[in-house]
N, C-alpha and C positions, 0 to 999 in steps of 0.2 A: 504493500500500500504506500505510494508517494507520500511525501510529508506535506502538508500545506504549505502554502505561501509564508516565505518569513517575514511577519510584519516589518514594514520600517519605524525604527526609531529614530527620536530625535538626537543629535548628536550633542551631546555633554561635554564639562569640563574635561581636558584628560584626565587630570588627578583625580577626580571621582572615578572613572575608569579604572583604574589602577589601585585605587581600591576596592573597587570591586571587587578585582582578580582575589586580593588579599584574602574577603569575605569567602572566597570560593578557593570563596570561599567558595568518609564511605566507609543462640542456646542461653540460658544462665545456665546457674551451678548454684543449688541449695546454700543458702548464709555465705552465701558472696558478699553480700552489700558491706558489713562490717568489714571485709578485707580489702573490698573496691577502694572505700572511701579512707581506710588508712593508705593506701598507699600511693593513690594520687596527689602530685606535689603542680601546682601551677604553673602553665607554662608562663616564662620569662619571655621579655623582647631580645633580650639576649641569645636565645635560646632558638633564634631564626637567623636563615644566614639570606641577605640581601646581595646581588651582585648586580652594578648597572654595566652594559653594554655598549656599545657604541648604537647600536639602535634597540636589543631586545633589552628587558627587566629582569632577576631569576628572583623567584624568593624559593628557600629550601627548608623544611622542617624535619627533622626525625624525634619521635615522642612515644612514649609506652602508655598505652590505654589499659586500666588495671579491668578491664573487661572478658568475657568472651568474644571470639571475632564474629560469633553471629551478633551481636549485641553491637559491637561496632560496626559491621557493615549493615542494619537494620536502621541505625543513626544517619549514616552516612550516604545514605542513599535515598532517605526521607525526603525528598523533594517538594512532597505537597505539603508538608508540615514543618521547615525548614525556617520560615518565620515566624513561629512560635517559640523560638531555641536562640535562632543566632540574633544578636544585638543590630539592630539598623537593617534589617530584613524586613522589608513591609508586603511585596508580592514574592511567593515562587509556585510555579505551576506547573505542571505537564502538559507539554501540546500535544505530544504524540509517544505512542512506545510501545513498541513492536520488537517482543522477544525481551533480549539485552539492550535494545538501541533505546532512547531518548531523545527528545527535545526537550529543555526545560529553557523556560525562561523567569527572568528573577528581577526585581525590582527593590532599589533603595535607598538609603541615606548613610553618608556620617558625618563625622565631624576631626577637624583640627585644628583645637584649641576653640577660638570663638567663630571657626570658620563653619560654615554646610554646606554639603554636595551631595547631588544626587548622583544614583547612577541604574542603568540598565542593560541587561544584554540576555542572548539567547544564545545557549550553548548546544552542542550537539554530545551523547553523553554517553559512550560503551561500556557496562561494564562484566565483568571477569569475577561468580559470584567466588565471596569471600576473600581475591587477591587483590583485583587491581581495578581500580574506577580513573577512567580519561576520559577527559572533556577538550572539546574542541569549539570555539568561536563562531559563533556563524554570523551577529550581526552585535552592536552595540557600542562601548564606548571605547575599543580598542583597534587597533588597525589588526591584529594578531593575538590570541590567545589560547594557550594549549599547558595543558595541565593535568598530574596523573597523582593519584593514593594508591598507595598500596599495600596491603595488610600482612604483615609475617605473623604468625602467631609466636607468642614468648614465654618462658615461666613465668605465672602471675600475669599474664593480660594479653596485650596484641602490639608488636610492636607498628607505628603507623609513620611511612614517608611519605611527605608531600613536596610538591616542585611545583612551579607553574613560570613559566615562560610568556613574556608577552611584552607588545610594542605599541605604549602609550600613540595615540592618535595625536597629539602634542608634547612637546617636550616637559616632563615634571617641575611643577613649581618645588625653588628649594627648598621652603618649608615642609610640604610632602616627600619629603626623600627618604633615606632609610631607615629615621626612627617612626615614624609615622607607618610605613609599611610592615613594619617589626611588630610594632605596637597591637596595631591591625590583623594582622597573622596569627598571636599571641592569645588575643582576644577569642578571635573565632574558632579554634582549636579548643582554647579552654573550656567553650559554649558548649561545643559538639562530645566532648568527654562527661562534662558533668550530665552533659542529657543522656551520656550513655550510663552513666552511674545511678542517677534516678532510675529508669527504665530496668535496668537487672536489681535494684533496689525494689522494688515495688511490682517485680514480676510476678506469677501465680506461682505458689509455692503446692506440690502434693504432701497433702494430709494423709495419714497413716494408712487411710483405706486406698490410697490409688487415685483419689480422683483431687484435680488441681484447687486451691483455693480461689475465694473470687479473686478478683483485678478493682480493687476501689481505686484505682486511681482514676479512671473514666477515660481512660486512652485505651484504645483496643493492642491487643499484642501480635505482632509482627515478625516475630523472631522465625515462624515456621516459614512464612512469605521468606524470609533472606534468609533460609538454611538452601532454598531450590534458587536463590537466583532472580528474583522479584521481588524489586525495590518497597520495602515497607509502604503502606496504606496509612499509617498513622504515627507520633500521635492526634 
């Protein structure tokens, strides 16, 4: 099935582009939650490595998710419930998706210092259930952007690298340069772990006779959906 037409957007500041990128920002185990939540430590803007280009941008993370990797890739592939979670996320949707493929498109805001910028874009979105989530540009605030997660599993959680590559549409203002993108990265990464720590927190637990306890949290559970490979429905 073709995808539809990719709406046009209006073209934005770069620097909101480019953070964008940043924004894009992929089972439990009985009494995990107490072990989740000791052992996750915040990520740092330090803790992102920035590199500018002569024309592209890189930003690179490596981070341990104190999760299951269905539990991280159930998070990380929530698209429709994506601004619920990350910070200055105000649309994200599915246009189309067909198998493993994707269209999402995402709408939003942030800030630097007393500055706002919006930003939007539509990405193209494969991925590889449980290992590797790429995204590729197809229209919005960058001239190029292409970006991949990928999930190892580790003692005590999942280890997660992230990279993404891209070619602001205007030259960066210096104020937005690499603490701002740091900072940015930092941010949405830390978003994306705690929503994975809540969710194995608050999973349904089975009760002695076999069958699972409720789910009060009022988010449906999605973990079965990302054990086969289809991007979480909720929360």
């Amino acid at each position: 099935m073709p995808h539809p037409p990719t709406p046009r957007l209006p073209l934005r500041q770069a620097a909101s582009g480019c953070l964008a990128v940043a924004c894009l920002v992929i089972g439990s185990l009985t009494g995990a939650s107490a072990w989740a939540q000791a052992e996750f430590r915040d990520i740092k803007p330090d803790d992102v490595a920035v590199v500018f280009g002569s024309e592209l941008i890189e930003i690179s993370l490596d981070t341990l998710a104190p999760v299951t990797p269905a539990q991280a890739w159930a998070v990380l592939t929530d698209y429709e419930h994506m601004s619920q979670f990350l910070p200055g996320l105000e649309l994200s949707e599915v246009y189309t998706r067909q198998g493993n493929t994707l269209r999402v498109h995402q709408r939003g805001s942030t800030r630097a210092g007393l500055l706002h910028f919006d930003y939007e874009n539509v990405r193209d979105v494969s991925l590889s259930p449980q290992r590797l989530i790429t995204t590729h540009g197809v229209s919005g605030d960058a001239k190029r952007l292409d970006s991949s997660t990928e999930l190892r599993p580790r003692e005590g959680g999942v280890q997660l690298h992230y990279h993404v590559a891209f070619e602001p549409a205007r030259p960066l203002p210096s104020f937005l340069g690499n603490s701002a993108l740091k900072r940015q990265t930092a941010d949405n990464f830390n978003a994306f772990i705690r929503e994975m720590i809540r969710r194995q927190d608050n999973a349904p637990r089975r009760s002695t006779a076999g069958a699972p306890t409720p789910n009060n949290t009022g988010l449906p559970d999605n973990r079965a959906m990302a054990a086969e490979g289809t991007p979480g429905s909720a929360p």
